[in-house]
N, C-alpha and C positions, 0 to 999 in steps of 0.2 A: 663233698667238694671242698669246704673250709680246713679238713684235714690233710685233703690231697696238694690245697695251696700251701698251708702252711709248712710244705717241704721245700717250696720254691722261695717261699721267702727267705727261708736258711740257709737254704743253696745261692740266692741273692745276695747276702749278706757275705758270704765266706769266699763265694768264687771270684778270682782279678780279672776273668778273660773276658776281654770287653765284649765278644760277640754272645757270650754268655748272658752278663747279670744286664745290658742293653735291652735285650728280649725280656727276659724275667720282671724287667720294672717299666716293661709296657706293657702286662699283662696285669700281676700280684697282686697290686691293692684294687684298681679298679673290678677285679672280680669281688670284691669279700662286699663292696658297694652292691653289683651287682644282686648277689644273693642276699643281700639285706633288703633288696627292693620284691625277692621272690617271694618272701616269708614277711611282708609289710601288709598289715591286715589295717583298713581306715573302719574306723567302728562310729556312725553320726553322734549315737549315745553318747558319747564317751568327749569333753570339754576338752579346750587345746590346753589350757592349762592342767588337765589330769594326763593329757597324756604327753604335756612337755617333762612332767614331774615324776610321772613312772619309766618316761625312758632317760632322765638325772639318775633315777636309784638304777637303774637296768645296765648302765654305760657309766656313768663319772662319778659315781661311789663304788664300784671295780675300782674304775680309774686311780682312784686319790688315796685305794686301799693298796691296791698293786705297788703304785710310786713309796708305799711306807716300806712297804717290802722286802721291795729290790734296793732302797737305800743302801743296807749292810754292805749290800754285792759295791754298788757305787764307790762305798768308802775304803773298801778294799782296795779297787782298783787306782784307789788315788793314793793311794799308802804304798802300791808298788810299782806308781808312776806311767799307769797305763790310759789315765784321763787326767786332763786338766785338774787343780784341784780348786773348790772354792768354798764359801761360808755355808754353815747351816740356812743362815736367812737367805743367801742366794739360794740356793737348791728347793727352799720351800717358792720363791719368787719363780723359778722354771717350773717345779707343777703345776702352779696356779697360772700359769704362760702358756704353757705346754710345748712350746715354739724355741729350739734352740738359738733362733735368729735374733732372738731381742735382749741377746748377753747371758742370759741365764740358763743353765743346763737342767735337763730332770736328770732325775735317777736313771731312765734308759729312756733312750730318745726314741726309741722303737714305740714308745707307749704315744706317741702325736696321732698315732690312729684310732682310738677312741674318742677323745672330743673331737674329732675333723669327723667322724663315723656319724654322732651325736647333732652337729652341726646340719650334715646333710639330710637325715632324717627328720627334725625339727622345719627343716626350710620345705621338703619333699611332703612334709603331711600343710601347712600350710595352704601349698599350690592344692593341694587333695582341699581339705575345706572350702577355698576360696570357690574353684569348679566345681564342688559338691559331686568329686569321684567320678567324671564324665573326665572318659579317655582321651578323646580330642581335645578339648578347651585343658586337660592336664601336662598333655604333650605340647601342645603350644605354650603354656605358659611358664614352663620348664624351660625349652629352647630359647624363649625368649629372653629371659635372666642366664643364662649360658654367654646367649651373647651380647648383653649389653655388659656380661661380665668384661668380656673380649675386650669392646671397645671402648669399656675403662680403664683398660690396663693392668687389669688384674692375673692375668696370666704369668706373669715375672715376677720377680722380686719378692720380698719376705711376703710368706703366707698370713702374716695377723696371729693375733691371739687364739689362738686353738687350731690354727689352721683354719679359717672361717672362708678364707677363699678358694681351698682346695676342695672344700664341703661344697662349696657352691658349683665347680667345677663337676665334684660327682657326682650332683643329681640327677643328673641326664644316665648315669650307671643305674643308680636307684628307679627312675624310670623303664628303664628297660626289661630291670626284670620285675618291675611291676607288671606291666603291661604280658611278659612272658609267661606270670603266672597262673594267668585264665587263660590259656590258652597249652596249657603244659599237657593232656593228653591230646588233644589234636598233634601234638608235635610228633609224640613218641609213638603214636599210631602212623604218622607219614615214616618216621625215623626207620621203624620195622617192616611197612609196604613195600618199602625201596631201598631195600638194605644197602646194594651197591651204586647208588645216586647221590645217598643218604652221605656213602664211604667217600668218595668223588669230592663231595661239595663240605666234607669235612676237612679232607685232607688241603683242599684249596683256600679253604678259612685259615688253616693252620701255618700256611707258605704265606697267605697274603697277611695275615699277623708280624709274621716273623722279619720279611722282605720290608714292609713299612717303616717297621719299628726299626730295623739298622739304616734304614735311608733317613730317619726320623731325627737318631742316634738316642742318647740318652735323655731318659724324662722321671719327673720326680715329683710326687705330689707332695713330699714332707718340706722341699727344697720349691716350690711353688714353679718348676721347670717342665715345661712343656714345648718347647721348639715350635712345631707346628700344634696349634690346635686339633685344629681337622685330623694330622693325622695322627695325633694323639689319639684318637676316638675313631678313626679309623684301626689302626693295630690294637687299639685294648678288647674293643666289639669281637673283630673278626675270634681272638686268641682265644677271650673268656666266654662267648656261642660255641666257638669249638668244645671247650672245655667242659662246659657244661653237656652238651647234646651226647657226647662218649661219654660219659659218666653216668649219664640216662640209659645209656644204652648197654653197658655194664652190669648196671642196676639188676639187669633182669636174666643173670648169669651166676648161679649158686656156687661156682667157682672163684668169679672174680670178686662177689659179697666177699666171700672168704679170705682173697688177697687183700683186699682193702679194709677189711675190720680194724684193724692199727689206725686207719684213718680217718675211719667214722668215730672213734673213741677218740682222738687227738682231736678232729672235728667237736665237740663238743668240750674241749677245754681249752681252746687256743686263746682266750685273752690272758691266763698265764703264759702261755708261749710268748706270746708278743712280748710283757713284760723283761720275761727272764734270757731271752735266746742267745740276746747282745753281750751282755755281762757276764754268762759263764762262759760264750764262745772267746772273749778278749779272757778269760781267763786261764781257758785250756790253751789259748798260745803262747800265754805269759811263761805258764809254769811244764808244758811239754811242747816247746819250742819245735825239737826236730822231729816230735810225729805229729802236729799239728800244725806247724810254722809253714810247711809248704801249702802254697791254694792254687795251686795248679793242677792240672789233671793228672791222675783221679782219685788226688788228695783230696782235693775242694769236696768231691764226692762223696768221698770216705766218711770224713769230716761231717757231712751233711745227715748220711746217713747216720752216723752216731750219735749227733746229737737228737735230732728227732726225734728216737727211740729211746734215749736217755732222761730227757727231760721231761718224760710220760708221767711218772710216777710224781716229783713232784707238783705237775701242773695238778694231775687228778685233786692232790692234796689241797694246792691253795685253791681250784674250783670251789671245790664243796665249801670253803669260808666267805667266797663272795655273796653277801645279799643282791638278789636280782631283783627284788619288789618294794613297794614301797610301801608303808606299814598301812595296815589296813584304817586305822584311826586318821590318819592324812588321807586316805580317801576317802570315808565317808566326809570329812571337813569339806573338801574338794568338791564332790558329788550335793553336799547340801547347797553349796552356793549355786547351783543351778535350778530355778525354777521351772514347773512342772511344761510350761510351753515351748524350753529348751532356751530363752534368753538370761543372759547371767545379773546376777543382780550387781549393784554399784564396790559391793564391798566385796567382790570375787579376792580369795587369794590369788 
């Protein structure tokens, strides 16, 4: 699924028709939250500080390795007049921002979705310790920070330093498929009971997604823009349960595996996507204007498709250089400062 979005983000990025990228970006990020909540394991063992510190090295050493990167591309592109241009120290001041809103630019702005990522799972295991993993008191207490975000105001206007209020926005994503994740075969046992109810109440997730989200019109978690709340979270829900439930359902079609292997391997390298997607695709229109200049149908397409498949190879490559752990000597550090009754002592890192 993280492979099969990351075609829509491209096609996000690249397509102008608004009845297009309107839909696309009331679905795109809040799924990739979504499935960060299916694949969110709370372990009591394990101290909030080991595991604020293991998901710093999992998410924002990518982050801050990716931004060194994609610089070259960056500086390129101010060399041939295709972004803003600014200082070395500005540019290191947007990484450590990550927020284009507060003057300073990163190397690719696409990358504001790892510390907002980082943010919402930090604040989601939280609400998990404080309820001690009880589903109800976690969904309540979830909703409730959702909306007393609401009625501070936080829905508008610059999103903060890492996007910290967009994170706070998509907890409620992260809760959803936490909660979806114990319950994942009960699902796909109705899903295949009732194949044509199953098809029915898919097809109507996928209308009532789409139908929302252009009454909605456009909404933005990098740009802190959500029009409506509710139905912000009304068309992201409906889009990304669709998405997921056929993709479930897929799963278990040695055909469609087949089709989708391109995406389960993209799937498994999309934080270089993220990084690099913007800065080659502003390149490829720089330098072949009239086969890429057009983004109208079914250029924008074309376009989409090419680069998704294009940029395999290098993501694989910077993959495999990201450290995803945190050195095992910082965690035994970490792990000592916890005492054998689970209370931390005074001098916790």
């Amino acid at each position: 699924m993280r492979g099969f979005l990351m075609f829509w983000v491209i096609f996000g990025h690249i397509t102008e028709v608004p009845a297009q990228f309107i839909y696309i970006y009331s679905f795109h990020m809040p799924a990739y939250f979504f499935l960060t909540g299916i694949t969110f394991r709370f372990d009591k063992s394990e101290s909030f500080a080991e595991f604020a510190v293991n998901k710093f090295f999992g998410l924002m050493i990518p982050y801050f390795i990716l931004s060194a990167l994609v610089s070259p591309l960056r500086e390129w592109l101010e060399i041939v007049g295709e972004v803003n241009t600014q200082s070395f120290t500005d540019l290191l001041l947007g990484t450590l921002f990550s927020n284009s809103d507060t003057g300073y630019k990163m190397a690719s702005n696409t990358l504001w979705f790892i510390p907002c990522l980082f943010i919402s799972v930090i604040l989601f295991d939280i609400i998990m310790r404080v309820c001690r993993k009880r589903a109800l008191p976690v969904t309540i207490l979830a909703l409730t920070m959702t909306m007393s975000a609401c009625l501070a105001g936080l829905d508008h206007g610059t999103g903060g330093i890492w996007h910290w209020k967009g994170g706070a926005f998509c907890v409620l994503f992260v809760l959803a498929g936490w909660l979806m994740s114990d319950h994942i075969e009960k699902v796909e046992d109705a899903l295949f009971e009732r194949k044509k109810a199953a098809c029915v109440m898919l097809l109507v997730l996928i209308c009532a997604g789409f139908f929302v989200s252009k009454y909605n019109r456009y909404v933005s978690i990098i740009h802190n823009e959500y029009k409506s709340v509710i139905l912000f979270y009304i068309s992201a829900f409906a889009t990304t349960i669709a998405l997921a439930l056929i993709l479930m359902m897929l799963s278990h079609s040695e055909k469609a595996l087949k089709v989708l292997a391109p995406a389960d391997i993209i799937g498994k390298n999309t934080l270089p996507y993220i990084a690099f997607q913007v800065p080659v695709m502003k390149l490829m229109w720089y330098y072949m204007p009239q086969t890429f200049g057009t983004r109208a149908m079914p250029w924008d397409l074309i376009q989409t498709i090419i680069l998704y498949f294009a940029l395999l190879p290098l993501a694989c490559l910077v993959d495999k250089a990201l450290p995803r752990r945190m050195p095992e000597s910082l965690k035994l550090r970490l792990r000592r400062s916890v005492v054998p009754d689970g209370s931390q002592r005074p001098e916790t890192l």
